[in-house]
C-alpha positions as CSV (number, residue, x, y, z in Angstrom):
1,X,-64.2,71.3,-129.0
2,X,-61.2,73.6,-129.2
3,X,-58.0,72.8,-128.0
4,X,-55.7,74.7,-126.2
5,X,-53.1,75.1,-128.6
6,X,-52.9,79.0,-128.3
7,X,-51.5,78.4,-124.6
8,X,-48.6,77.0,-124.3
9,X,-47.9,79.0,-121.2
10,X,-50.3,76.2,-119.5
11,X,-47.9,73.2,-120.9
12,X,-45.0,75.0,-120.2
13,X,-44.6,73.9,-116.1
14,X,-44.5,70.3,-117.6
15,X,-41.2,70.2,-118.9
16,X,-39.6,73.0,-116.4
17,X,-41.3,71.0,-113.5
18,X,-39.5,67.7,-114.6
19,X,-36.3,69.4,-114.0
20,X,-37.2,69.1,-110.2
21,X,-39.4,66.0,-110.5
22,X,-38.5,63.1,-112.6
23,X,-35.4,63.6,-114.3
24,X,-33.3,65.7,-113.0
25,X,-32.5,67.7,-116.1
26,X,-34.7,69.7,-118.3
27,X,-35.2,67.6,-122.3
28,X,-34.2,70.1,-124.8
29,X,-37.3,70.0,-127.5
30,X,-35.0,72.0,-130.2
31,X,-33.0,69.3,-130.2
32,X,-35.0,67.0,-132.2
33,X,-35.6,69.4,-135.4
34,X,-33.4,70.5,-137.9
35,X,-32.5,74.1,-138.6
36,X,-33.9,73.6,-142.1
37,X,-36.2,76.7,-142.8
38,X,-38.3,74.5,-145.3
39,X,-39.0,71.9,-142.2
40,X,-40.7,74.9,-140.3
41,X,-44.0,74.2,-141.0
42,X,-43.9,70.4,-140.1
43,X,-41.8,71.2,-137.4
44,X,-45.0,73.4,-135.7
45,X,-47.5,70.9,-136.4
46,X,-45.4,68.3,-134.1
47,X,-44.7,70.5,-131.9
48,X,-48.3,71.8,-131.3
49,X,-49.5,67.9,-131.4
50,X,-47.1,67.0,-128.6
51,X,-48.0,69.4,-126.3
52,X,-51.5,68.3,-126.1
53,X,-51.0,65.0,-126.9
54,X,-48.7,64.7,-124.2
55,X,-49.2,66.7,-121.0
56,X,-52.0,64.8,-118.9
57,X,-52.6,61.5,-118.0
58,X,-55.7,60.9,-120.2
59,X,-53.7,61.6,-123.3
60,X,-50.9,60.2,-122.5
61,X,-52.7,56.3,-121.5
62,X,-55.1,56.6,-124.2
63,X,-52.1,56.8,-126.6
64,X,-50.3,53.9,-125.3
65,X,-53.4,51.9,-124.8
66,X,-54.0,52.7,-128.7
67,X,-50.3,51.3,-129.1
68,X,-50.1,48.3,-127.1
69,X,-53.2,46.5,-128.4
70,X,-52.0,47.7,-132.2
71,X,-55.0,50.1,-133.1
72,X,-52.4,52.8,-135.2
73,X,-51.1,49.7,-137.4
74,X,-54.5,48.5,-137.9
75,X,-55.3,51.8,-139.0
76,X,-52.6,52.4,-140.9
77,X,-53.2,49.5,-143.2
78,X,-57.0,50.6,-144.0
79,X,-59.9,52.1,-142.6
80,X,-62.1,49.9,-140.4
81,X,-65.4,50.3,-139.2
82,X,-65.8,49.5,-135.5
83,X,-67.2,46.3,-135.1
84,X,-64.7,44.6,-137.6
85,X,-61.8,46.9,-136.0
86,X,-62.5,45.2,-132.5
87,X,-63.1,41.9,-134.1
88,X,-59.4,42.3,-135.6
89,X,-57.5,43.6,-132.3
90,X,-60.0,41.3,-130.4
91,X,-60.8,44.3,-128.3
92,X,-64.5,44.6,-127.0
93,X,-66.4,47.2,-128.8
94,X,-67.6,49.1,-126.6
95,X,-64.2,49.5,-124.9
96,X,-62.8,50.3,-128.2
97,X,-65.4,52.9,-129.1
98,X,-64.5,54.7,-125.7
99,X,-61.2,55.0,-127.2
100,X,-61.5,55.8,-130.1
101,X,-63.4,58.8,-129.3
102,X,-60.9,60.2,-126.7
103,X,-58.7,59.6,-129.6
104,X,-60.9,61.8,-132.0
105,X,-60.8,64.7,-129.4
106,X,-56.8,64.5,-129.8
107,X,-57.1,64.7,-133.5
108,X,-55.6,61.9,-133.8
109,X,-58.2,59.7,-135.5
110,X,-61.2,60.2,-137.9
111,X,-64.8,59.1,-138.5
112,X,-66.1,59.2,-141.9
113,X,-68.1,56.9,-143.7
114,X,-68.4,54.9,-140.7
115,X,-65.3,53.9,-140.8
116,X,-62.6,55.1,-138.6
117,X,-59.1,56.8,-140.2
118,X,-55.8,57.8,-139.2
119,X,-55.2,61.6,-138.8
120,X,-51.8,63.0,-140.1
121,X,-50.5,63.4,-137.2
122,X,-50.9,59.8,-135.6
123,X,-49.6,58.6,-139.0
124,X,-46.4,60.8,-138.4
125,X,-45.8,59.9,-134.6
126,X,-47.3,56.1,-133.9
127,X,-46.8,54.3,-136.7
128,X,-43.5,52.1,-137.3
129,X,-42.5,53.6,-140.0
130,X,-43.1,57.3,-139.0
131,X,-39.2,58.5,-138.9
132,X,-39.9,61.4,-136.5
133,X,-41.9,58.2,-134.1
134,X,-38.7,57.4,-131.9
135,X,-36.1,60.8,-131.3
136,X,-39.3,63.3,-130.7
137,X,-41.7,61.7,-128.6
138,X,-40.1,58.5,-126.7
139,X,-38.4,61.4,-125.4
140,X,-40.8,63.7,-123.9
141,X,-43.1,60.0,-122.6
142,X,-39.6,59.1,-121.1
143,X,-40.4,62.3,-118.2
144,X,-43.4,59.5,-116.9
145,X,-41.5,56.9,-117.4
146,X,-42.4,55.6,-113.8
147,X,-46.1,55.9,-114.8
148,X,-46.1,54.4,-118.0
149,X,-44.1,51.4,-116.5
150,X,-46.5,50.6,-114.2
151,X,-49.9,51.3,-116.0
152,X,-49.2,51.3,-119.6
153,X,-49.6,47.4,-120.4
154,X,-52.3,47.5,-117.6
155,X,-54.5,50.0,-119.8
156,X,-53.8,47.7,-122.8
157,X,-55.2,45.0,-120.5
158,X,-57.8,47.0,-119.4
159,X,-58.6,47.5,-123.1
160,X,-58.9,44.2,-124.0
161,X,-61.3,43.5,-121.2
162,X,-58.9,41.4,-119.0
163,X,-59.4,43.6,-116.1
164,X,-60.5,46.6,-114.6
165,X,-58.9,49.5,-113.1
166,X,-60.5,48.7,-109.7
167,X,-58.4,45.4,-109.2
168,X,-55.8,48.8,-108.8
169,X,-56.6,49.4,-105.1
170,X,-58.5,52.4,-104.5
171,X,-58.1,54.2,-101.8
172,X,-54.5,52.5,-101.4
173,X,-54.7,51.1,-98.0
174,X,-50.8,51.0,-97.4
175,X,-47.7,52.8,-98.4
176,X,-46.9,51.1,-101.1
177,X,-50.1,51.1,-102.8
178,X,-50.0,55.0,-101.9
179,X,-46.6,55.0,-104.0
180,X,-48.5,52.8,-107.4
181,X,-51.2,54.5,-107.2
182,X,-49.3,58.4,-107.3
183,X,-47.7,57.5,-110.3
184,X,-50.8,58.2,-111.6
185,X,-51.8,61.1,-110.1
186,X,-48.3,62.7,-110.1
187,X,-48.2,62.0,-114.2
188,X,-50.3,65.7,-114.6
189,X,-49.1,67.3,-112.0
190,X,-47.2,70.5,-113.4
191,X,-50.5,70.8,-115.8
192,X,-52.3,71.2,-113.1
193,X,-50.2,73.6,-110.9
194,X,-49.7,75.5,-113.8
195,X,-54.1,75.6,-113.8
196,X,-53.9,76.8,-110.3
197,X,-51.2,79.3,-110.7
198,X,-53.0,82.2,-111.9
199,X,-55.8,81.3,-109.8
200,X,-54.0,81.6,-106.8
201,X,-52.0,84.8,-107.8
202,X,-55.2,86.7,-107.8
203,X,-55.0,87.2,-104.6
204,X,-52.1,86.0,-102.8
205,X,-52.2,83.3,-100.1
206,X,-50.0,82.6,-97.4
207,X,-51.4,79.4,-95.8
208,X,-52.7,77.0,-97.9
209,X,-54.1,73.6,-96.9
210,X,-54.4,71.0,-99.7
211,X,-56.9,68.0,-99.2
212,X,-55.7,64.6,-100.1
213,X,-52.7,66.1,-101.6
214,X,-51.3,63.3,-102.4
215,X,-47.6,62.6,-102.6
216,X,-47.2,66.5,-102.2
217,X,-46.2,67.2,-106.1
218,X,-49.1,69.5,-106.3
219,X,-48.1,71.6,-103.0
220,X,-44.2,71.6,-104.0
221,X,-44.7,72.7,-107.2
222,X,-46.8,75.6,-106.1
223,X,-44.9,76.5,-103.1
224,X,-41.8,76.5,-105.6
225,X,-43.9,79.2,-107.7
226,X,-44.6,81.6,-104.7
227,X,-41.7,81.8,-101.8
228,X,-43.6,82.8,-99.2
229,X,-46.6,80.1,-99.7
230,X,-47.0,77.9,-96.4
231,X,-48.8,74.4,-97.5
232,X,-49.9,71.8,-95.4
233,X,-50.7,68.3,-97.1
234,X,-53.6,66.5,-95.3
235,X,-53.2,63.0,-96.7
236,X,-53.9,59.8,-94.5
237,X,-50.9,58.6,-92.6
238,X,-49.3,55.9,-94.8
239,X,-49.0,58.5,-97.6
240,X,-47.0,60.9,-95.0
241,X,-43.4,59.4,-95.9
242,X,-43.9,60.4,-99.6
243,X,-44.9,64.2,-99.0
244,X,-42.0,64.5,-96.6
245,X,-39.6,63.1,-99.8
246,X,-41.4,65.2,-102.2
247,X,-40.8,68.2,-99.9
248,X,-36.7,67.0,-99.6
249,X,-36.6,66.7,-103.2
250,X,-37.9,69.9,-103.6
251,X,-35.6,71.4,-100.7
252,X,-39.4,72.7,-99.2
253,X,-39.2,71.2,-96.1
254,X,-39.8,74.2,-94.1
255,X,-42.9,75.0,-96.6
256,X,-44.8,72.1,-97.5
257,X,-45.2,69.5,-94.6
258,X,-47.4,66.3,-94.3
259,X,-50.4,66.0,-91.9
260,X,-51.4,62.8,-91.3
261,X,-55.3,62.1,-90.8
262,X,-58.3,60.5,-91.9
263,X,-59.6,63.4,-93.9
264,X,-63.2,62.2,-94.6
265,X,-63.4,61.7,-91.1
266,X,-61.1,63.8,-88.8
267,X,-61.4,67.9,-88.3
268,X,-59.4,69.5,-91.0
269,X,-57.0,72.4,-89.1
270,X,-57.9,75.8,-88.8
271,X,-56.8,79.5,-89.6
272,X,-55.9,78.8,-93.7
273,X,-56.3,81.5,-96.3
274,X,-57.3,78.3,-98.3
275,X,-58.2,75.3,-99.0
276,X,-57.6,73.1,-102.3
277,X,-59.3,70.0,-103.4
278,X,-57.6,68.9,-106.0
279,X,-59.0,65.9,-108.3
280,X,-60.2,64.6,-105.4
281,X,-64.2,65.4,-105.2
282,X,-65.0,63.5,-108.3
283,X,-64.5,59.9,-106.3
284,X,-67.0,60.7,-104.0
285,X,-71.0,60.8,-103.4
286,X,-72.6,64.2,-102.8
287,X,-73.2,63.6,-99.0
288,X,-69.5,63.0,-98.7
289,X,-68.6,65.7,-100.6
290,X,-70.4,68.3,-98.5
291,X,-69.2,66.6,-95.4
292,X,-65.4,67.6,-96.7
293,X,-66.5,70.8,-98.3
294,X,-68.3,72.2,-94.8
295,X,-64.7,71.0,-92.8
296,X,-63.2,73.3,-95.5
297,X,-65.8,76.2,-94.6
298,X,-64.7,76.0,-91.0
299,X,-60.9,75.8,-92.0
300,X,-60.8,79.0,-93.4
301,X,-60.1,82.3,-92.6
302,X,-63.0,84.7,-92.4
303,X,-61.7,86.1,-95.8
304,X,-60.5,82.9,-97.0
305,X,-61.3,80.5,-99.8
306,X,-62.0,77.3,-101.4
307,X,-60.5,76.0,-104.8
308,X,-61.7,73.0,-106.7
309,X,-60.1,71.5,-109.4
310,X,-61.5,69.0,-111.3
311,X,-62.7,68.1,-114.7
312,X,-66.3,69.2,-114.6
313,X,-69.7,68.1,-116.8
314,X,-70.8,70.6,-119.3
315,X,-74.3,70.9,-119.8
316,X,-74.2,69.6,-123.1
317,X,-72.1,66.5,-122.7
318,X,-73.2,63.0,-122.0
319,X,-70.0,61.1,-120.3
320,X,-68.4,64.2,-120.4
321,X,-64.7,64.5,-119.8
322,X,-65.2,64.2,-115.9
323,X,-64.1,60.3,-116.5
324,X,-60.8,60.0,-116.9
325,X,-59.1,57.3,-118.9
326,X,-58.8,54.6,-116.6
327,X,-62.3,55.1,-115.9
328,X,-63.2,54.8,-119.2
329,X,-63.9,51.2,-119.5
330,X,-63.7,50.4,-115.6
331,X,-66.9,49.2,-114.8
332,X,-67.3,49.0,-111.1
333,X,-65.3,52.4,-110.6
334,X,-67.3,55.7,-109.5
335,X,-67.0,58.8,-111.3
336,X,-69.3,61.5,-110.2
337,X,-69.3,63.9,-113.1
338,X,-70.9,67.1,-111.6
339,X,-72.2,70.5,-114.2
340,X,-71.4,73.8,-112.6
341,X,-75.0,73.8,-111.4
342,X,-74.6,70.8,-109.4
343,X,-71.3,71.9,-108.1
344,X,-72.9,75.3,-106.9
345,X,-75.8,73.2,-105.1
346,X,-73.0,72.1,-103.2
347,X,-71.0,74.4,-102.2
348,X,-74.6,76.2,-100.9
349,X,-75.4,73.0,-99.0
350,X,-71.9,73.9,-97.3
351,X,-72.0,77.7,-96.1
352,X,-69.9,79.0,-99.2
353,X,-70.9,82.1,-100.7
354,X,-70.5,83.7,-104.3
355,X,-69.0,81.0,-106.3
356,X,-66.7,81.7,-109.4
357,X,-66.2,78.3,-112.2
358,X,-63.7,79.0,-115.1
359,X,-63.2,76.4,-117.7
360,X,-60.1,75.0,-118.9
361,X,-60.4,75.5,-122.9
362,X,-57.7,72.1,-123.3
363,X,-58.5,68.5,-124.3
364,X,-57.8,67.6,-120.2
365,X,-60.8,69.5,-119.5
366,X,-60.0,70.9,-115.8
367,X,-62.6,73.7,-114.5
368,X,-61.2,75.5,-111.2
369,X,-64.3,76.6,-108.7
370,X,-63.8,78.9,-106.2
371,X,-65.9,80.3,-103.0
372,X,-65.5,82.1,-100.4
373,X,-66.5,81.6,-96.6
374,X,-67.8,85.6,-96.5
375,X,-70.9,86.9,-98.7
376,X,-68.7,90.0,-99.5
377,X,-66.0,88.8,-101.2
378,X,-65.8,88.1,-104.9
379,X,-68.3,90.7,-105.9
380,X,-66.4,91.5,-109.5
381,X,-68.2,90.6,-112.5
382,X,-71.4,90.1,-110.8
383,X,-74.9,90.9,-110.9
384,X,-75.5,92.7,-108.1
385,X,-78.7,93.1,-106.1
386,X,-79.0,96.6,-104.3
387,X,-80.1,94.5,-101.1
388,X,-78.7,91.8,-100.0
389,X,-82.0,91.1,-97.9
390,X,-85.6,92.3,-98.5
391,X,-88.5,92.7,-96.8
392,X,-92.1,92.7,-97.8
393,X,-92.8,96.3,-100.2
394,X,-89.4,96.4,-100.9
395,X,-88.0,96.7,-104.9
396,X,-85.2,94.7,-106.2
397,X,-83.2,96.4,-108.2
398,X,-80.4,93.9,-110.3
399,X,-77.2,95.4,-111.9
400,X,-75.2,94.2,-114.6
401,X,-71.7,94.7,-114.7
402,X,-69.9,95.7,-118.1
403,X,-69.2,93.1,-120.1
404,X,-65.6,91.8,-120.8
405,X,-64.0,92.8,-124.2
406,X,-65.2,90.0,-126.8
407,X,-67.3,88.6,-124.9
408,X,-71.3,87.8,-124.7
409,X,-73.4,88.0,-121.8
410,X,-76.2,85.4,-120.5
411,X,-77.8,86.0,-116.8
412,X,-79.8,83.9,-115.0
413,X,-81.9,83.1,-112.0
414,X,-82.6,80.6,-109.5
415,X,-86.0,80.7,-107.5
416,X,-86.1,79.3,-104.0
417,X,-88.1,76.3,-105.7
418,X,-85.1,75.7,-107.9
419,X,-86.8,76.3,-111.0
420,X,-84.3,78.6,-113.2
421,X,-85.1,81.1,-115.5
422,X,-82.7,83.4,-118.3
423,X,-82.7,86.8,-118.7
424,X,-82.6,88.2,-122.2
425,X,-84.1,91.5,-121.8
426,X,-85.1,94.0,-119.0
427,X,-87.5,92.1,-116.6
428,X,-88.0,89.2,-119.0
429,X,-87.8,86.1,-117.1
430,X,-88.0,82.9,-119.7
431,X,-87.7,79.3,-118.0
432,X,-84.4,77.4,-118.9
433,X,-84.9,74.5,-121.0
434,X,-81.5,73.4,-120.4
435,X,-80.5,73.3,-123.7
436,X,-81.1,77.3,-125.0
437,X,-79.4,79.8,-123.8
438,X,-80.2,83.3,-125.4
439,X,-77.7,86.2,-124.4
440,X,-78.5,89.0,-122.8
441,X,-79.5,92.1,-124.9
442,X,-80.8,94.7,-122.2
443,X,-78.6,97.4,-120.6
444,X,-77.2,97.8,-117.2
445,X,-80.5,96.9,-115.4
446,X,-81.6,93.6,-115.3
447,X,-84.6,93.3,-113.3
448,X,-86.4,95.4,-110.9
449,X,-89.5,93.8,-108.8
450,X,-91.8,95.2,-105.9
451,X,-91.7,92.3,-103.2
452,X,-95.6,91.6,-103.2
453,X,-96.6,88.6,-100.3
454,X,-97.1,86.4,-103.1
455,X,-93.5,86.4,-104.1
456,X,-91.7,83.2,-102.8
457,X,-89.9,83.9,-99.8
458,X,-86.2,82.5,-99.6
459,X,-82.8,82.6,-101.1
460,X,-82.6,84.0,-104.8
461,X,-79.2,82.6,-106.7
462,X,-77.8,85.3,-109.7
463,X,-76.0,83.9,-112.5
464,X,-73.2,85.7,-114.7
465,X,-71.8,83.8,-117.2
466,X,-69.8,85.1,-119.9
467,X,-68.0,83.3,-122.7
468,X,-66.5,84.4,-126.2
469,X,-68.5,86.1,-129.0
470,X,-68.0,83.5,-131.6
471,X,-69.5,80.6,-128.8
472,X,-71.8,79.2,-128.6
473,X,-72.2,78.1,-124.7
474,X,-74.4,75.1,-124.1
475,X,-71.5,73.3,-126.6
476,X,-68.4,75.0,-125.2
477,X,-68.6,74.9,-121.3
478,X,-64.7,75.1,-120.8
479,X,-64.9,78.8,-122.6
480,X,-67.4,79.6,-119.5
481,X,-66.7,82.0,-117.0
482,X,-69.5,81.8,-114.2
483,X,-70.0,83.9,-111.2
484,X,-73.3,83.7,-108.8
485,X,-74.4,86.4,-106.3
486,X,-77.5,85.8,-104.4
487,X,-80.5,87.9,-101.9
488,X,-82.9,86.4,-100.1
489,X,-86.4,87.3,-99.8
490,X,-87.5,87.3,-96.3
């Protein structure tokens, strides 16, 4: 995959948000590097390591699990294949083989041969005698220092086997399990706002409801971005007192305020521009998912919205990056990784309409969904039907809009059976294998169709997805943008 070292505007809130949320003062990166014009070169690589290495919680605890149970020395020494390696750090293998891999991703470690190697960069940074280990990156770890003290050593325990994450309780059941248990949700936090930013700046919210919030870092952090954004943080009761301390630390009172409820069972409130789940849905079964998704529906504004946020399943991808580290080797936790197909079902299921996924081209993998409670909103960048309902002798006529500068084209459609089928060229439907996807070559007219009585009857879903020139789709779903329209046959 690639990473997303060509933003740094996304791993920029991290350190500017720790001003307001951990420390108290902003860490001065420059510090840490000579002026030496000949040290320039090195100096980018560890600073371009860092920030991916270090700005999300699956990083960050696969590092330190890598640490604690000594997989960088044992590297260091030699390669290892993994059965031996695991044998050595008495570590079981398939644990260690969930690591390592997350590992690989961060360019960290190696596979050749069979036998796993030590990148550059993990030699530089997590070995003893790396002089650069201690003054550069103890000091950016120290901003989740909270975090790290609680669940570091637990995620070397978890490696080794001696427990699983679930002996964390999950949902915490009291208020100070709700204040263990942020510490790792809070530990991504500004990555994530900084996700949701531009997302929300598309079209400008006033009221904003945020589902299982949870200690409010999420909502302060965006209210602090926008001055005129109103969010409420529906949480359940015992996790109140830490959004109201968030909001103090933040001086937000007036802004971002705690509601206390049950929120997979009680009415969510009404009259938002929208809603936000945020790494929330991906603990839960579909049938309570669209339970909370249809209480969003009814929350909103007729114009309103839903956003989701949440790393997402590509198509292509087995485990996938929905699981996130503490997951990883947790046996008995659930982790329902969901593709953008799957998330679409749902979000049908409950009375959404035109959803748009955009993926997150970083190592933490988040895709954003949105939908809207009106069929006329979000009709850029869409295929659009010149009905939205038709009758018996009518012809469907499907538009496609220009594409994006470098990018490549691939349509789609859904049949009222389910069964979906690409578009490559005018009125060529081919049925979708799941695993080719050809791009679209035609002009501005997809499709046009007489409605005959033999044509199922129902609702039609129209899929737009764009992603860059140079990839390749079914391997790169965080470079996806998706949008789906839809008619029904009647």
């Amino acid at each position: 995959m690639t990473h997303s070292f060509s933003q740094p505007e996304l791993f920029q809130p991290w350190n500017n948000a720790c001003e307001h949320w951990l420390l108290n003062q902003a860490t001065d990166l420059e510090q840490f590097f000579p002026a030496d014009e000949e040290l320039q070169e090195n100096r980018d690589e560890e600073k371009r390591i860092a920030d991916v290495a270090l700005n999300g919680f699956i990083s960050t605890a696969a590092i330190f699990g890598a640490i604690d149970i000594g997989l960088f020395e044992s590297l260091e020494s030699s390669p290892s294949q993994l059965d031996s390696l695991a044998q050595q750090l008495n570590v079981p293998t398939s644990h260690l083989n969930r690591l390592l891999l997350i590992l690989q991703r961060l360019e960290l470690v190696t596979l050749k041969s069979e036998k796993w190697r030590l990148q550059a960069p993990a030699r530089r940074f997590f070995t003893p005698t790396a002089p650069t280990f201690e003054p550069y990156l103890w000091s950016r770890l120290a901003m989740t220092r909270q975090f790290l003290q609680n669940y570091a050593t637990e995620w070397g325990d978890i490696m080794r086997g001696k427990r699983q994450f679930d002996e964390l309780q999950w949902p915490p059941r009291n208020e100070q399990e709700t204040r263990d248990f942020e510490h790792i949700m809070t530990a991504e936090a500004p990555y994530i706002a900084a996700r949701l930013k531009p997302v929300i700046q598309e079209k400008p919210i006033k009221r904003l409801l945020d589902v299982a919030g949870g200690n409010g870092t999420i909502a302060a952090l965006l209210a602090h971005q926008q001055s005129d954004l109103q969010v409420d943080v529906l949480n359940w009761p015992h996790v109140a007192p830490l959004i109201t301390e968030t909001a103090e630390k933040f001086h937000l009172t007036e802004r971002v305020r705690p509601l206390p409820a049950d929120f997979v069972d009680d009415y969510f409130p009404t009259d938002y521009d929208a809603v936000l789940f945020s790494r929330v849905l991906f603990n839960w079964p579909d049938e309570v998912v669209i339970k909370l998704l249809s209480k969003a529906c009814h929350a909103l504004k007729s114009e309103g919205r839903i956003m989701i946020c949440e790393r997402m399943k590509g198509p292509a991808e087995g485990v996938s990056r929905t699981w996130l580290t503490f997951m990883a080797t947790s046996v008995n936790a659930q982790v329902f990784g969901r593709t953008p197909l799957r998330w679409i079902d749902l979000l049908d299921q409950a009375g959404f309409y035109n959803p748009r996924l955009e993926g997150d081209d970083s190592f933490e993998g988040y895709g954003v969904i949105q939908a809207f409670a009106s069929p006329e909103l979000n009709e850029a960048e869409q295929l659009r039907p010149s009905k939205k309902v038709y009758q018996n002798g009518d012809t469907v006529q499907v538009t496609v809009p220009p594409s994006p500068e470098g990018q490549t084209q691939y349509l789609g459609l859904r049949m009222p059976n389910r069964q979906t089928f690409i578009l490559d060229q005018f009125n060529t439907l081919r049925p979708f294998d799941g695993v080719r996807l050809p791009a679209w070559k035609g002009g501005d007219v997809a499709m046009e169709q007489v409605i005959l009585p033999n044509i199922p009857r129902g609702k039609y879903l129209l899929y737009y997805l764009y992603a860059p020139e140079d990839v390749k789709p079914m391997l790169a779903f965080e470079q996806w943008t998706l949008n789906v329209s839809m008619f029904r046959v009647n």
